[in-house]
VEXKOLDREN-261165 format. One record per residue (C-alpha): residue in one letter; z, y, x. Coordinates in nm, 3 decimals. Layout:
REM VEXKOLDREN-261165
[A, [Z, Y, X]]
...
END
This chain:
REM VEXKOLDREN-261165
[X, [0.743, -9.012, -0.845]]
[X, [0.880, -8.861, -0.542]]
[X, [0.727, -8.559, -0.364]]
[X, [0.602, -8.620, -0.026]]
[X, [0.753, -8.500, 0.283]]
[X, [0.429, -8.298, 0.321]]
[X, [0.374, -8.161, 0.020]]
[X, [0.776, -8.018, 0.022]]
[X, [0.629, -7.856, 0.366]]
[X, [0.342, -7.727, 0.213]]
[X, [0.569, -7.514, -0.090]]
[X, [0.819, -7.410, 0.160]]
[X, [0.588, -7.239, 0.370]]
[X, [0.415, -7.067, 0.023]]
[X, [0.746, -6.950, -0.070]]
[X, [0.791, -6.806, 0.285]]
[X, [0.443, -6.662, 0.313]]
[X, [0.501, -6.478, -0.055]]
[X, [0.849, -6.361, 0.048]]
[X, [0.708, -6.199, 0.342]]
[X, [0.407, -6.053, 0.130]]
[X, [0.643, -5.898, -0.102]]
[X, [0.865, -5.787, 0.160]]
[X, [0.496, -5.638, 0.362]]
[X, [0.400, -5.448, 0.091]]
[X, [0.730, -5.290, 0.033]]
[X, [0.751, -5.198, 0.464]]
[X, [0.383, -5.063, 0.429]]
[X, [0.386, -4.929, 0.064]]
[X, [0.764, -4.788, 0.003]]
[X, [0.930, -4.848, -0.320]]
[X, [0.770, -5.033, -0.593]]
[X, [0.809, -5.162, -0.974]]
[X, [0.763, -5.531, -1.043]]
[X, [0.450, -5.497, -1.178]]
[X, [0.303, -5.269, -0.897]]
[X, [0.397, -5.541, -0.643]]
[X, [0.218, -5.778, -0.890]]
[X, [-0.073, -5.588, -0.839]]
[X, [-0.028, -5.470, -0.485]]
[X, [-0.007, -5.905, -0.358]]
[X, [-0.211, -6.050, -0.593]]
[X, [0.079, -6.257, -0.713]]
[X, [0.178, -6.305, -1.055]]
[X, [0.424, -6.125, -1.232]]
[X, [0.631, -6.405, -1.284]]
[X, [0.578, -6.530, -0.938]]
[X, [0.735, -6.172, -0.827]]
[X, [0.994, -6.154, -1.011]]
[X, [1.151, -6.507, -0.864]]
[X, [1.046, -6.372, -0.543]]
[X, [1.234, -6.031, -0.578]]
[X, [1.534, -6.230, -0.699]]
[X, [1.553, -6.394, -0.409]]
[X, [1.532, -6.122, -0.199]]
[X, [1.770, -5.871, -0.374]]
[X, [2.036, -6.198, -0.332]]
[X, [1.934, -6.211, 0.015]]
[X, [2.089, -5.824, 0.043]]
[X, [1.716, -5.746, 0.208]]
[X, [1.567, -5.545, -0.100]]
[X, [1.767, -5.320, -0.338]]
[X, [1.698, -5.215, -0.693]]
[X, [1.742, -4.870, -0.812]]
[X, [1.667, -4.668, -1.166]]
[X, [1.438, -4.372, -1.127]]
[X, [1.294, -4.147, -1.455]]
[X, [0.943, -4.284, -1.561]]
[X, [0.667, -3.998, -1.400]]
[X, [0.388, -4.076, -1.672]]
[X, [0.184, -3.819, -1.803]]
[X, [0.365, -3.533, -2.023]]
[X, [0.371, -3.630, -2.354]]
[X, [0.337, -3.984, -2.314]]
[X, [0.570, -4.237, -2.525]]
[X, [0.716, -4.355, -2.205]]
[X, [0.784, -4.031, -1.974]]
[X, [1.161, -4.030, -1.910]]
[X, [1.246, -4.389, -1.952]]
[X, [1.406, -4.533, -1.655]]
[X, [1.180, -4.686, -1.400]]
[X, [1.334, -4.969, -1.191]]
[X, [1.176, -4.964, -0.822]]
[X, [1.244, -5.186, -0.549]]
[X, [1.284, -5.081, -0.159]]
[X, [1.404, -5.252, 0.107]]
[X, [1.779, -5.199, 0.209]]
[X, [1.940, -5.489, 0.479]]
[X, [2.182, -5.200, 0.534]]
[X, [2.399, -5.414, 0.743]]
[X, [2.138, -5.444, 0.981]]
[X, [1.906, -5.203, 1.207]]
[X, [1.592, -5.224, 1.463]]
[X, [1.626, -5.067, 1.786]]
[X, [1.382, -4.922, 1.991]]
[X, [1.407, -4.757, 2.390]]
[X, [1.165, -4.595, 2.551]]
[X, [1.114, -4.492, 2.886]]
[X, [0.879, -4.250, 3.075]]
[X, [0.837, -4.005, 3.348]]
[X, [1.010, -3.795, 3.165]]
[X, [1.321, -3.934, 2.993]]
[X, [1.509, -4.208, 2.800]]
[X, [1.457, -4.223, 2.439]]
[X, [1.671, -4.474, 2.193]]
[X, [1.572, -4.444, 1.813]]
[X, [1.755, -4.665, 1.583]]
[X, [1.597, -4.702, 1.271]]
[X, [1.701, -4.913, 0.939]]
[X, [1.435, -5.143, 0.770]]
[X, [1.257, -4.932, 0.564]]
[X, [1.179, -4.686, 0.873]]
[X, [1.471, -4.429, 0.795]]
[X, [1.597, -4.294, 1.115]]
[X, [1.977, -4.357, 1.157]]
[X, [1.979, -4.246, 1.525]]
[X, [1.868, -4.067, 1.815]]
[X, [1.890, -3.963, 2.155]]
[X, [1.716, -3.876, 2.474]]
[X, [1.848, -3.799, 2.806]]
[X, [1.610, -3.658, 3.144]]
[X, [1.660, -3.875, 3.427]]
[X, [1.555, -3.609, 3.701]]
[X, [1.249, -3.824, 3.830]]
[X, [1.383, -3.980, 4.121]]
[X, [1.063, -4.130, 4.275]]
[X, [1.074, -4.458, 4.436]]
[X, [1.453, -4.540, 4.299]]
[X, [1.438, -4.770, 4.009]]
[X, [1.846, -4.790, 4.037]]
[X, [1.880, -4.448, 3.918]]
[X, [1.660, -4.410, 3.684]]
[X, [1.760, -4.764, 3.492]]
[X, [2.112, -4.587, 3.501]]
[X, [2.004, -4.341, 3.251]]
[X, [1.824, -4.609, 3.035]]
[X, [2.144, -4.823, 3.017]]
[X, [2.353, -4.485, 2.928]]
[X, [2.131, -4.390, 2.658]]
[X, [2.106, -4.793, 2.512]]
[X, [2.489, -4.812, 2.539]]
[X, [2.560, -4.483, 2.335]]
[X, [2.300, -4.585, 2.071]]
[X, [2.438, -4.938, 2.058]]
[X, [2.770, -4.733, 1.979]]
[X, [2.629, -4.540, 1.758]]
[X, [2.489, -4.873, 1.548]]
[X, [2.836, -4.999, 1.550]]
[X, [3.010, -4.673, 1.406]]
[X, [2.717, -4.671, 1.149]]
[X, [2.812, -5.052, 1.023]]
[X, [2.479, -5.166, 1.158]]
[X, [2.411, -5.470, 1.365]]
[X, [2.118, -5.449, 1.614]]
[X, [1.882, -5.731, 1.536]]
[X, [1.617, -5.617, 1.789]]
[X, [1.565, -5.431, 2.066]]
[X, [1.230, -5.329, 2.190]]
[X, [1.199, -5.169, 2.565]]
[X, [0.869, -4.951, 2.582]]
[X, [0.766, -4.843, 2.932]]
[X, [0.452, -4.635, 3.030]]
[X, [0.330, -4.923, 3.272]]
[X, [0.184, -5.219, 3.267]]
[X, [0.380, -5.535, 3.221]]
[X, [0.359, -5.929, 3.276]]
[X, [0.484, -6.223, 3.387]]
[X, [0.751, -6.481, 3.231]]
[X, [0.974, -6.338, 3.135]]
[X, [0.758, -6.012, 3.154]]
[X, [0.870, -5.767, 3.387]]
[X, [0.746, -5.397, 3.520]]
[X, [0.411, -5.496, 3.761]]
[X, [0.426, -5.151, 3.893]]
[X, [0.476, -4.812, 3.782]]
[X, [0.286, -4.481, 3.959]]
[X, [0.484, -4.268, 3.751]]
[X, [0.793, -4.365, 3.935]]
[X, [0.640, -4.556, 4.262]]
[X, [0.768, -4.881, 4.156]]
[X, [0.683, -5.220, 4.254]]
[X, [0.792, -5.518, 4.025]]
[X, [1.138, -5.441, 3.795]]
[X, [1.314, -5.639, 3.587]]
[X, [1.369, -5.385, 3.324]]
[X, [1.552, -5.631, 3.082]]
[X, [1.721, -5.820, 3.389]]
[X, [1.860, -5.492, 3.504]]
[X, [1.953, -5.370, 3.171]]
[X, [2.149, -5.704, 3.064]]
[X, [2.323, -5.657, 3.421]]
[X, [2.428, -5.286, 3.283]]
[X, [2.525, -5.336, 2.877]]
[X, [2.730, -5.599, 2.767]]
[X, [2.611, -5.803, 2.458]]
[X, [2.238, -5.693, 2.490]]
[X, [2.077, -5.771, 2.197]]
[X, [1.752, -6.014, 2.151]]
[X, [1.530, -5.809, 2.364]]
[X, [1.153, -5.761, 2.402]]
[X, [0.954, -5.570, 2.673]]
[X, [0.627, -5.380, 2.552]]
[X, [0.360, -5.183, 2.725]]
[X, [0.352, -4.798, 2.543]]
[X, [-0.022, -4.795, 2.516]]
[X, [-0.022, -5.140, 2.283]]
[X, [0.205, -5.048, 2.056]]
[X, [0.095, -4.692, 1.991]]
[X, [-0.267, -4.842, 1.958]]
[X, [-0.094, -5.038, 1.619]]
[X, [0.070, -4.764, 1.509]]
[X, [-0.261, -4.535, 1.550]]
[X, [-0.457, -4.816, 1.407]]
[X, [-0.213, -4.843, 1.121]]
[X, [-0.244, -4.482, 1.009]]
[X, [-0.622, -4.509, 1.022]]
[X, [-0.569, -4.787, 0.776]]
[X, [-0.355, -4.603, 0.596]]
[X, [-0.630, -4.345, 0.530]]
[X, [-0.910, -4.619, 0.445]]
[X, [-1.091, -4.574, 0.720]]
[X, [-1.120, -4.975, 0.770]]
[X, [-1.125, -4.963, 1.186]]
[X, [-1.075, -5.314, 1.331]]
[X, [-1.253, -5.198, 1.699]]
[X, [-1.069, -4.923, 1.875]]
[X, [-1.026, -4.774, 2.215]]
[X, [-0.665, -4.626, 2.221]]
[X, [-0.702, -4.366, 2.542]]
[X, [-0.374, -4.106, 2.594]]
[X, [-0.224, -3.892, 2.896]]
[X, [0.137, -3.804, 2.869]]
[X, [0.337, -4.024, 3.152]]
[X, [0.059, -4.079, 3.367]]
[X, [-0.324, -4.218, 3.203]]
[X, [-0.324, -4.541, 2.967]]
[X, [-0.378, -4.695, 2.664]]
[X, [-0.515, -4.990, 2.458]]
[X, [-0.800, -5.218, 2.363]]
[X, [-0.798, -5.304, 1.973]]
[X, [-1.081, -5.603, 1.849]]
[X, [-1.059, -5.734, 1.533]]
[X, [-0.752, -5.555, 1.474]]
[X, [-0.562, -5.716, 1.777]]
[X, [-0.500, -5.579, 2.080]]
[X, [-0.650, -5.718, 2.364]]
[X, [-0.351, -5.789, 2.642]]
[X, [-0.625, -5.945, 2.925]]
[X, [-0.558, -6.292, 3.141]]
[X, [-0.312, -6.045, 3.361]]
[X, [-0.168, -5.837, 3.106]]
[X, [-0.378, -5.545, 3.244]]
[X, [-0.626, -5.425, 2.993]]
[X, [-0.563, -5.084, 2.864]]
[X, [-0.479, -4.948, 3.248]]
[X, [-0.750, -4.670, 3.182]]
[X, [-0.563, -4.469, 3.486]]
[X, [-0.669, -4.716, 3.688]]
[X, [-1.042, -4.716, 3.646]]
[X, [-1.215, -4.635, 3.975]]
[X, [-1.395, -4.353, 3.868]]
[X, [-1.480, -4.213, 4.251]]
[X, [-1.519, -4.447, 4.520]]
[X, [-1.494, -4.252, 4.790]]
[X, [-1.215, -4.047, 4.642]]
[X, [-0.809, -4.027, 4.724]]
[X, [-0.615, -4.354, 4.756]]
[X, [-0.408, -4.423, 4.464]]
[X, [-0.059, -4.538, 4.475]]
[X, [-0.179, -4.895, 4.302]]
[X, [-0.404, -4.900, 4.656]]
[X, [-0.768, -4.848, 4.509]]
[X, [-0.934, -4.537, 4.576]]
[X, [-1.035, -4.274, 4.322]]
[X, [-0.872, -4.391, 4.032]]
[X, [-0.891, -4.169, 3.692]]
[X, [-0.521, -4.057, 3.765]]
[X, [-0.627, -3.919, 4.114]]
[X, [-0.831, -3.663, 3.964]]
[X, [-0.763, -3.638, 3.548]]
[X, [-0.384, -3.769, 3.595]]
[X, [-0.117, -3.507, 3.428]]
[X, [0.077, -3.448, 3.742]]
[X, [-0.287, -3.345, 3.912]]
[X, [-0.397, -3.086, 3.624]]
[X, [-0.079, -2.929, 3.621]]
[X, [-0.045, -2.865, 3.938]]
[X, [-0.447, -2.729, 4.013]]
[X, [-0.250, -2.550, 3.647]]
[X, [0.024, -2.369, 3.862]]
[X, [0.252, -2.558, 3.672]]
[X, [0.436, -2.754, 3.920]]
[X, [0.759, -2.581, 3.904]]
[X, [0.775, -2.603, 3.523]]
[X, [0.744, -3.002, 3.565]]
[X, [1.083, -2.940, 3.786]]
[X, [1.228, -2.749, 3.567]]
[X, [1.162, -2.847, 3.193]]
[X, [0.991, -3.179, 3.226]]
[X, [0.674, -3.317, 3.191]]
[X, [0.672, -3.282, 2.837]]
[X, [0.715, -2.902, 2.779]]
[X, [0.496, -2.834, 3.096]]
[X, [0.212, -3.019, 2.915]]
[X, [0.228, -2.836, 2.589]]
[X, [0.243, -2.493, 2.802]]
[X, [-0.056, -2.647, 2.962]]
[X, [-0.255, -2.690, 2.617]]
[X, [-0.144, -2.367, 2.500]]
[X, [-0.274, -2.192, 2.792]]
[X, [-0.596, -2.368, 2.768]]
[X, [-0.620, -2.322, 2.434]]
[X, [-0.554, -1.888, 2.549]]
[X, [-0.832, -1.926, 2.800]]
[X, [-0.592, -1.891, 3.131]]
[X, [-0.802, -1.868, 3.389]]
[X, [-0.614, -2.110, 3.639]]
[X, [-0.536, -2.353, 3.343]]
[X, [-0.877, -2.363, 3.214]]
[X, [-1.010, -2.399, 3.564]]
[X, [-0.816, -2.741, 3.583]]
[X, [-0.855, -2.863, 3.274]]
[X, [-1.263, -2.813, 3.371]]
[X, [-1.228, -2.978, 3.688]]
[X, [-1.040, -3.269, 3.512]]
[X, [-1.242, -3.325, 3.174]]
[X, [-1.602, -3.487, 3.297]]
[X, [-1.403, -3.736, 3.471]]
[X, [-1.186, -3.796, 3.153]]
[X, [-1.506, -3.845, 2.961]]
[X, [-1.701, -4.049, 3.237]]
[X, [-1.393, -4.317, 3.220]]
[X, [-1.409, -4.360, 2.837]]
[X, [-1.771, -4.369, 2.829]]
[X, [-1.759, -4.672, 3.091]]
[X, [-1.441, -4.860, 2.845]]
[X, [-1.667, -4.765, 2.547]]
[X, [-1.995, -4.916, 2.667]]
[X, [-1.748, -5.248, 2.805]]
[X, [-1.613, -5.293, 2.421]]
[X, [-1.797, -5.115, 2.191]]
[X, [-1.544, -4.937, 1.955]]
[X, [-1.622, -4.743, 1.643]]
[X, [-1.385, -4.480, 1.713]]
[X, [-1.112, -4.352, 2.047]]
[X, [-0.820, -4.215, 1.943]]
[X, [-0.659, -3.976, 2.194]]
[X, [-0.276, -3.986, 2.225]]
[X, [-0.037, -3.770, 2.420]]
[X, [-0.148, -3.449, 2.544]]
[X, [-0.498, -3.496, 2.522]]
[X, [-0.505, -3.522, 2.126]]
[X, [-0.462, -3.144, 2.094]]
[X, [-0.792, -3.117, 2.329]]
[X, [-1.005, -3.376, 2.120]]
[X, [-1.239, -3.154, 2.018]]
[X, [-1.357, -3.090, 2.437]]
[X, [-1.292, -3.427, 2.507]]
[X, [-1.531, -3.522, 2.227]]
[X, [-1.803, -3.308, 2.354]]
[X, [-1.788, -3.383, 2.694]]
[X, [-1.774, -3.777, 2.572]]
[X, [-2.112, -3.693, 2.359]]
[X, [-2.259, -3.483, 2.634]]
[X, [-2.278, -3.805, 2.880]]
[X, [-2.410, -4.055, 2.596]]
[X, [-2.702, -4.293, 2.683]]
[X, [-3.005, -4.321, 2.514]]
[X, [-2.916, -4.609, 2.346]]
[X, [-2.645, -4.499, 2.130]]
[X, [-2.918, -4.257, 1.950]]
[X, [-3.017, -4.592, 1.766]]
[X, [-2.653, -4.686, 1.668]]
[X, [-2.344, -4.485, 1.477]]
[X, [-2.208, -4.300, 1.737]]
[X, [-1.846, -4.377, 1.858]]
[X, [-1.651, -4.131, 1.684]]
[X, [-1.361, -3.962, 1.959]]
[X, [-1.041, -3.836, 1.715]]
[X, [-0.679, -3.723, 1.789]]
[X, [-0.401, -3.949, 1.687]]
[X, [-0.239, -3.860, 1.424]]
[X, [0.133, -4.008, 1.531]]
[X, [0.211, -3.693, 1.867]]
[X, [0.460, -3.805, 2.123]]
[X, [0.658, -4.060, 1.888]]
[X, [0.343, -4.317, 1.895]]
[X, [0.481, -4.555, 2.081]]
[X, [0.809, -4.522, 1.925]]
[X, [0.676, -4.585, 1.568]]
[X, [0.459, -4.873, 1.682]]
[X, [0.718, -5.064, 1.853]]
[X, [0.938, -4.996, 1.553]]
[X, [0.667, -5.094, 1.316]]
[X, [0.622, -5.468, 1.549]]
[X, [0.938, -5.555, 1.527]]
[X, [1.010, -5.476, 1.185]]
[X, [0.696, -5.668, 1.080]]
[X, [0.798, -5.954, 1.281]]
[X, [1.147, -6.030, 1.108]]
[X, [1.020, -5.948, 0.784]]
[X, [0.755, -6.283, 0.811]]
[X, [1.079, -6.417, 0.786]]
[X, [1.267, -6.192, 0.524]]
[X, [1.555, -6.452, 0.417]]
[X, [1.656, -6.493, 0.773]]
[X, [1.681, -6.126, 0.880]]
[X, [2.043, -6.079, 0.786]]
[X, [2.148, -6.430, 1.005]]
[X, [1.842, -6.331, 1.294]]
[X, [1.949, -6.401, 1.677]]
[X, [1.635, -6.456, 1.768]]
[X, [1.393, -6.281, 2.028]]
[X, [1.106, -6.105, 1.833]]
[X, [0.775, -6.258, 1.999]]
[X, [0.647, -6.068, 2.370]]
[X, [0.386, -5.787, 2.275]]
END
């Protein structure tokens, strides 16, 4: 009797949803035997071992011989161990990032292994999207190079930019951090670089929340609410329920900076008044910080970590700002906090090597009825400046690998974030 049309369906998409659960668990776990994948999916042994067959033919996961590390004296220390990882070393994911600061391009293979990297400062030219995109382009171009000299084909790109994106296809709404308007980063890019590969825009605070939410994960700590908050280019972050991030009708939610936390205060560039980056924004504390001319001269980045160590020495002018700036910092994620109801925030950028202030400023302005409930736990991110980086890495690579026999023949946009 003849299977039905249906039922071949059905054990296709099995097959596919195993491969990728295999191929998961290597991504998230690193190399594995057989029978610790067995145990690791759920599957049986059997079941993995067609499975792994598949893949190794595919050219997406390798084999290799290690020496047994059982317990001295045991009957099997020293026999050779085989372990699977993944490989696809024809292939690599790329990811670009852009802030107020510079251009970043990391090119990294499957398994996370960093084949490349570069950054280049594009001087800040305010108001002059032109420029700046300039620098992007150069930096994508010599990575791009770089992929080709290394026998690697790009099968995704990811741009991540420190402001908030949407639209179709999704473009730069606007950007403080550079007085933009609306850009069309990939538009401009593809005008720029020949051959652009399948390309994906992605806001920084959403896919640092994943990657943040992944190493909590990673530690058991079994989040699925979060409140992503960081200040590095400007003041943003993320919304995470149920494990997803929470994009908003507009693509909006996460804009933290944004939050009018004084009405009658200054006029933002985005044209509401008193927004959190008026008065907490990085540019703001390091100026009140005396550290203007540092921005000019080494970029935002090293003037903010002079700015923590100098808070962190109890500078008078430093610590003055950073004063001025915290209550404000902690008003804003008290009002996101009471809107969504998190068990934890996890600070990013700068302000995850001042947790511990931010935490007690956060407690310090608590209502009553949190007494009755766990209190929302405030924590530094454990991922520094390369959050965003990892995260968008870490998207991609999970989304070709729900796919694994097709990543070596992918063409194929990975999915808008």
């Amino acid at each position: 009797m003849a299977s039905s049309p249906s039922g071949s369906l059905a054990s296709v998409d099995v097959r596919r949803h195993n491969l990728a659960l295999v191929a998961h668990r290597l991504a998230q776990q690193g190399p594995l035997s057989r029978s610790q994948l067995a145990e690791a999916t759920g599957l049986a042994r059997g079941s993995v071992t067609a499975l792994v067959a598949a893949l190794v033919e595919a050219g997406v996961v390798r084999e290799s011989q290690e020496p047994e590390t059982a317990p001295r004296g045991s009957a099997s220390r020293g026999r050779p161990l085989t372990l699977l990882r993944l490989a696809a070393d024809d292939v690599a994911l790329l990811v670009l990032q852009l802030d107020a600061d510079q251009a970043t391009a990391v090119l990294t293979a499957l398994d996370g292994h960093v084949l490349f990297r570069v950054a280049e400062h594009h001087g800040r030219p305010m108001g002059d999207p032109g420029r700046v995109l300039d620098v992007l382009a150069r930096v994508l171009s010599r990575t791009l190079d770089a992929a080709a000299g290394l026998g690697r084909r790009v099968v995704d790109l990811t741009v991540v930019v420190f402001a908030p994106i949407g639209g179709t296809p999704p473009v730069v709404v606007a950007d403080t951090d550079f007085e933009w308007g609306v850009v069309d980063v990939l538009g401009e890019l593809r005008k720029r670089v020949q051959g652009l590969p399948p390309a994906t825009l992605a806001s920084d605070g959403t896919v640092a929340a994943l990657a943040e939410l992944a190493e909590l994960e990673a530690v058991g700590a079994g989040v699925r609410d979060m409140v992503y908050a960081k200040s590095n280019s400007g003041i943003g972050g993320a919304v995470v329920v149920d494990g997803a991030v929470v994009a908003g009708a507009h693509g909006f939610a996460g804009a933290f900076g944004h939050i009018s936390v004084d009405p009658h205060g200054a006029r933002c560039l985005c044209g509401q008044r008193g927004c959190l980056v008026t008065v907490a924004g990085p540019d703001i504390v390091l100026a009140e910080a005396g550290l203007a001319t540092e921005v000019a001269e080494r970029g935002l980045t090293e003037a903010l970590r002079e700015l923590v160590a100098r808070i962190r020495a109890g500078e008078t002018r430093a610590s003055a700002a950073w004063q001025a700036a915290l209550p404000w910092i902690a008003h804003a994620l008290r009002i996101v906090t009471m809107t969504v109801d998190p068990e934890v925030v996890v600070l990013g950028g700068y302000w995850a090597e001042l947790a511990e202030p931010i935490a007690d400023a956060f407690a310090q302005n608590g209502p009553a009825v949190a007494a009755t409930a766990t209190p929302v736990a405030v924590v530094p991110g454990r991922l520094g400046d390369d959050a965003a980086l990892v995260g968008a890495a870490r998207v991609a690579r999970d989304a070709l690998l729900d796919d694994p026999l097709a990543v070596k023949t992918t063409g194929q946009p990975a999915p808008v974030i």
